[in-house]
MDAnalysis code that builds the backbone (N, CA, C; Angstrom):
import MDAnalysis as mda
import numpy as np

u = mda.Universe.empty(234, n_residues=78, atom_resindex=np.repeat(np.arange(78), 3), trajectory=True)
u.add_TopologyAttr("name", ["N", "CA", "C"] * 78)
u.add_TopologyAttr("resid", np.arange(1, 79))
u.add_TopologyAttr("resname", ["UNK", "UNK", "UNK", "UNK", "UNK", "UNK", "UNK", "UNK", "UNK", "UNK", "UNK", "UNK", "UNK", "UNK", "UNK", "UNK", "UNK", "UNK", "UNK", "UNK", "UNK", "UNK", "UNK", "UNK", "UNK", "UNK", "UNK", "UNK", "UNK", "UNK", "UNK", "UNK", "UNK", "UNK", "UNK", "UNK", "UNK", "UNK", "UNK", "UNK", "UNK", "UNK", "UNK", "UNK", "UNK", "UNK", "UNK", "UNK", "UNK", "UNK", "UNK", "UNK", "UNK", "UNK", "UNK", "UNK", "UNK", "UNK", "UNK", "UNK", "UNK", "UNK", "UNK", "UNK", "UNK", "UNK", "UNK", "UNK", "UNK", "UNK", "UNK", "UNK", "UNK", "UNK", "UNK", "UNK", "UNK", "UNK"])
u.atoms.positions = np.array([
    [-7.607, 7.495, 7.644],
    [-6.538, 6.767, 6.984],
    [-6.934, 5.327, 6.698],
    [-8.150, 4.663, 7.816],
    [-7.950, 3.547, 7.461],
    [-8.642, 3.400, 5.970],
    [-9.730, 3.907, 5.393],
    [-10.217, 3.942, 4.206],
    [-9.506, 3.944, 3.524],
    [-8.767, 4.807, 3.094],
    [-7.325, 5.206, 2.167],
    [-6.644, 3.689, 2.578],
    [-6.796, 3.417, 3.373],
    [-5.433, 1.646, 3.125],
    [-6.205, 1.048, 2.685],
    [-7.418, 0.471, 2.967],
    [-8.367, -0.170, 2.631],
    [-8.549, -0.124, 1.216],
    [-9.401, 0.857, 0.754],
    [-9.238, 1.098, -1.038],
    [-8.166, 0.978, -1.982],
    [-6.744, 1.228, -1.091],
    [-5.555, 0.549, -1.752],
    [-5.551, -0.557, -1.788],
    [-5.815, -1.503, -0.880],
    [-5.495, -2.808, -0.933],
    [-6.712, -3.346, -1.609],
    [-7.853, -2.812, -1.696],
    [-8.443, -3.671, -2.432],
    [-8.554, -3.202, -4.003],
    [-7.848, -1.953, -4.508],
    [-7.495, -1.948, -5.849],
    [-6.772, -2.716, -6.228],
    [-5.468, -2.861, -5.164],
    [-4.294, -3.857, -5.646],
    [-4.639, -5.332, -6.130],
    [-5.580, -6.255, -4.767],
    [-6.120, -7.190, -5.128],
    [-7.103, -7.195, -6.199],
    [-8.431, -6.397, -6.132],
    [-9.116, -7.181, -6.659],
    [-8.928, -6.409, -8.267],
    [-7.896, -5.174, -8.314],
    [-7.929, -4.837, -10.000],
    [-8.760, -3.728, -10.181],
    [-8.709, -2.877, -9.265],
    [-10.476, -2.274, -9.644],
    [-9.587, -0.826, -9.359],
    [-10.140, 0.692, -10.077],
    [-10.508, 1.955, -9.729],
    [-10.457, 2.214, -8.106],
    [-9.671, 3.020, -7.040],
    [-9.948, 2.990, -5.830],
    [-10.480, 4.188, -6.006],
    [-10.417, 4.838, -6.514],
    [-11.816, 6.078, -6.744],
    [-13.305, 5.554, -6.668],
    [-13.668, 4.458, -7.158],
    [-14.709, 4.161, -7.958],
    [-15.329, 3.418, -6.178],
    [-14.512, 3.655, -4.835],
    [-14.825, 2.477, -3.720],
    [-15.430, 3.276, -3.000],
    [-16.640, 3.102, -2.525],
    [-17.285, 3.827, -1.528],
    [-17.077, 3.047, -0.192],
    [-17.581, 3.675, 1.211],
    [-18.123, 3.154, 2.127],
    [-18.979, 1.908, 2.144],
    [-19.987, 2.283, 0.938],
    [-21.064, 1.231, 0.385],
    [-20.935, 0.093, -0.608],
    [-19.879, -0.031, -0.756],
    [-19.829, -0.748, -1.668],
    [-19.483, -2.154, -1.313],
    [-20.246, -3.108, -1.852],
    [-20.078, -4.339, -1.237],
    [-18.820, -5.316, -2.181],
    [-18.068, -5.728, -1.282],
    [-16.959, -7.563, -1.602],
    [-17.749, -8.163, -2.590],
    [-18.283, -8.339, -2.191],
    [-19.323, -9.642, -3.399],
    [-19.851, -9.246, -4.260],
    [-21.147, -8.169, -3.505],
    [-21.985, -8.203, -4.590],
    [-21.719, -7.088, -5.786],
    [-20.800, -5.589, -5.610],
    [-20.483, -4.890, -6.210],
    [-19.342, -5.171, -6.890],
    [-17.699, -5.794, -6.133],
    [-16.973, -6.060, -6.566],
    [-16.380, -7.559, -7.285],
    [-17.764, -8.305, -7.166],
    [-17.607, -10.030, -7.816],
    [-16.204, -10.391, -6.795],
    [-16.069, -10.099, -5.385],
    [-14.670, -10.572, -4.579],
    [-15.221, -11.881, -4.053],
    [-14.597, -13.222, -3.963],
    [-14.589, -14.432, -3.844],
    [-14.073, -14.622, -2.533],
    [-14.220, -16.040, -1.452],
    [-13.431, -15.790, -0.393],
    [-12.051, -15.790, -0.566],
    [-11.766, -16.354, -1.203],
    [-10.074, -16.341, -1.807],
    [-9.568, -15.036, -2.201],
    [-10.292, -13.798, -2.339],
    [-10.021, -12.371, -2.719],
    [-9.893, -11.903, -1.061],
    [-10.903, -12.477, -0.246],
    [-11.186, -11.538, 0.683],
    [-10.260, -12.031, 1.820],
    [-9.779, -13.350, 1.580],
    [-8.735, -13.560, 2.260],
    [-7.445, -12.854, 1.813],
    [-7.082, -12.699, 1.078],
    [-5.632, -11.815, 0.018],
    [-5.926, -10.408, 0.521],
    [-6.893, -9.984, 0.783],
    [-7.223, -8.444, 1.082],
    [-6.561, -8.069, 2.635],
    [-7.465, -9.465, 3.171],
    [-7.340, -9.865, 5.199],
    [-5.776, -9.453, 5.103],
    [-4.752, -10.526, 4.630],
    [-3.981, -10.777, 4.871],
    [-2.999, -9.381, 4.562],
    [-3.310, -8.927, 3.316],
    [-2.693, -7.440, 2.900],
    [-2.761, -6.241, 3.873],
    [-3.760, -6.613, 4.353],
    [-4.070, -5.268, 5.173],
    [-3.721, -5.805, 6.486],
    [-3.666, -6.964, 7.311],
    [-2.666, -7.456, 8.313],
    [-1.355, -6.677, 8.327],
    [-0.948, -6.833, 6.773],
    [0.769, -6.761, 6.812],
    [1.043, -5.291, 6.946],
    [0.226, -4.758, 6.321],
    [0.449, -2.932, 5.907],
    [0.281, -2.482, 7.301],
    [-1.115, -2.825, 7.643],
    [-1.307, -1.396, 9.366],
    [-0.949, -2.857, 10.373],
    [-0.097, -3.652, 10.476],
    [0.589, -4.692, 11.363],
    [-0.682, -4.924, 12.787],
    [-1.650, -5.217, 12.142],
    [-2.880, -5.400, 12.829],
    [-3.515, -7.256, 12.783],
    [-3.994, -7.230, 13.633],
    [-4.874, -8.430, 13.747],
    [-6.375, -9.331, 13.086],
    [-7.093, -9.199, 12.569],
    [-8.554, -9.439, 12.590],
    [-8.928, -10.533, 12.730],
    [-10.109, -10.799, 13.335],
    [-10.774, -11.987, 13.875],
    [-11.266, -12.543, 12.455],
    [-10.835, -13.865, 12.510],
    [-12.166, -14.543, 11.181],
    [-13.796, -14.301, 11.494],
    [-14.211, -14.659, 12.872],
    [-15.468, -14.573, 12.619],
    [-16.006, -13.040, 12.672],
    [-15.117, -12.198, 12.799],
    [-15.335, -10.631, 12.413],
    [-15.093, -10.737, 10.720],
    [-14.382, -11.245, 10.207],
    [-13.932, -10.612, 8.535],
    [-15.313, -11.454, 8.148],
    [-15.692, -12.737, 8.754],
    [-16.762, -13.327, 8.151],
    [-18.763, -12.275, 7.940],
    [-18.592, -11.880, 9.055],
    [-19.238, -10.491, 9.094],
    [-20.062, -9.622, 8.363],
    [-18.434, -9.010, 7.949],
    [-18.735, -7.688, 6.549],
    [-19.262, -7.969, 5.481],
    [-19.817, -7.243, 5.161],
    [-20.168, -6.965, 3.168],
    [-19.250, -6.159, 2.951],
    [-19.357, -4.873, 3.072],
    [-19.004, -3.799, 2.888],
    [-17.596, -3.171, 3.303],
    [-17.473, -1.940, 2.760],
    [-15.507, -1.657, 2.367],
    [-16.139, -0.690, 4.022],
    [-17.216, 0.026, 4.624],
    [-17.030, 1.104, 5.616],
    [-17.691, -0.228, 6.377],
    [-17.799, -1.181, 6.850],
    [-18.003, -2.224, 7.659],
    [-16.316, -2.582, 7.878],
    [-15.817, -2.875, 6.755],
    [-14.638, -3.355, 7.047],
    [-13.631, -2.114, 7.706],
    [-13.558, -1.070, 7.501],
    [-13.216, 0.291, 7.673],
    [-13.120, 0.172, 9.334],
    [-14.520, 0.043, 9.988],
    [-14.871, -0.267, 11.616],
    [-14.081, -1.647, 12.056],
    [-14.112, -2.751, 11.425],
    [-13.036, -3.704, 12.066],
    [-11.663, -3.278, 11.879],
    [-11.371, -2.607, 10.870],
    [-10.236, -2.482, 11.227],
    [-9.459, -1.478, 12.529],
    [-10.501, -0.145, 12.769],
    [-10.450, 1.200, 13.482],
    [-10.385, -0.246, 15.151],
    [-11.667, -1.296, 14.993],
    [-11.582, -1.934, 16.189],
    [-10.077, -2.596, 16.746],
    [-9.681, -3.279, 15.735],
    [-8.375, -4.298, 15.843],
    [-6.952, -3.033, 15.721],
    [-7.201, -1.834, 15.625],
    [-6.085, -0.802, 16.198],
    [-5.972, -0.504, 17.391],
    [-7.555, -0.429, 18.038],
    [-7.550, -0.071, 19.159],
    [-6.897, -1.185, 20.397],
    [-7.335, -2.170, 19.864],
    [-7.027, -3.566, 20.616],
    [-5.360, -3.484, 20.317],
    [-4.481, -3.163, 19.681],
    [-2.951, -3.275, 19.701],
    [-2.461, -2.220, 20.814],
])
């Protein structure tokens, strides 16, 4: 499930196909996402699965299945 929220929220933000989102696919370098995107994403996906994430964890990731694992982490921690 968390993928499926994940690819929603970052169709919503960044405008894009959530078909088109792999595991592999990188914030930056695949999707041109800015920190100002990747903060709007943080914060979206805070509100939806009412979860936590560390900045110097979101600082971290490239990737949508990197981000996938912080999020599976910051469920477990609630």
């Amino acid at each position: 499930m968390e993928l499926d929220s994940l690819k929603a929220v970052v169709a919503d933000v960044l405008k894009v196909d959530p078909n088109e989102l792999t595991e592999r696919t990188t914030f930056m370098g695949d999707l041109g996402a800015d920190s100002l995107d990747v903060y709007q994403i943080v914060n979206e996906l805070e509100d939806r699965l009412n979860i936590t994430l560390e900045e110097e964890e979101i600082e971290r990731i490239s990737t949508i299945g990197e981000a996938v694992e912080l999020i599976k982490k910051a469920e477990r921690k609630q």
